[in-house]
N, C-alpha and C positions, 0 to 999 in steps of 0.2 A: 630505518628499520621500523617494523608494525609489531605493537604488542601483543601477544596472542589474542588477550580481552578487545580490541581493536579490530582484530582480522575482520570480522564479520560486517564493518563499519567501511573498512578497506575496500573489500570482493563487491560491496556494493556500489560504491563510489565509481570503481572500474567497469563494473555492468552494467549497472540504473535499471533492474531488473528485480522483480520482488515476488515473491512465491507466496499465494496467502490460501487459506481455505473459505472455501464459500459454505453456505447455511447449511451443505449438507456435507460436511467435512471434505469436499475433493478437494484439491491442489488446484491451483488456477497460476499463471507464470503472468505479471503484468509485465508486459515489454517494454512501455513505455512509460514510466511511474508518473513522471512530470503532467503527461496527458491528464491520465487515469485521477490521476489529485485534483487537477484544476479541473476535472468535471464533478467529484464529488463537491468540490465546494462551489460549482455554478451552482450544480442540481439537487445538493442532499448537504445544503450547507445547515440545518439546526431540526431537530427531533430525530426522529428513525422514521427511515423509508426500506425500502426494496432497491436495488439496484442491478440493472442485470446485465450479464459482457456473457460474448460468447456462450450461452446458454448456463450460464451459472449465477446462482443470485448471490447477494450479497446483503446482509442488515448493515448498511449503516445508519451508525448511530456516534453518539460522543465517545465511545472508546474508538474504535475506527478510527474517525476523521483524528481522534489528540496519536493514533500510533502511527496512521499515517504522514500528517506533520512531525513527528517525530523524527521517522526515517526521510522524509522529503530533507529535513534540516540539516539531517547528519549529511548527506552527499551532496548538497550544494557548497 
C-alpha cells in the first residue's frame, strides 16, 4: 500500500514522465526523464544556460539540475 504523501513518488515511478514549466510558464511533458537528465548534465552540467526541447526553453541552473536529481533518485 502507497501513502497518500508517496503517491506522487508512486505515479512516477510507474510513468518516468515529468511535467515541468519552461521560462515562460508553459507545461512541457518530458517523456523520457532518464534522457532528458543525462543530457542536462552532458550539456548544462555547472552555471546557468539556456536549454531548449521542442520549442520551449528552459534556465537551467543549480535549482533545476538538484530538483531534477532529486526526482531522477526517487524512481530509480
Amino acid at each position: 500500500m502507497v501513502k497518500a504523501r508517496d503517491s506522487g513518488i508512486f505515479l512516477r515511478k510507474m510513468v518516468k514522465t515529468l511535467k515541468i514549466k519552461d521560462i515562460d510558464k508553459n507545461d512541457y511533458i518530458i517523456n523520457d526523464l532518464k534522457k532528458f537528465v543525462n543530457h542536462i548534465n552532458k550539456y548544462h552540467s555547472n552555471g546557468s544556460s539556456i536549454h531548449e526541447e521542442n520549442g520551449c526553453f528552459f534556465l537551467v541552473d543549480d535549482s533545476l539540475r538538484a530538483e531534477l536529481k532529486k526526482i531522477k533518485d526517487e524512481i530509480s
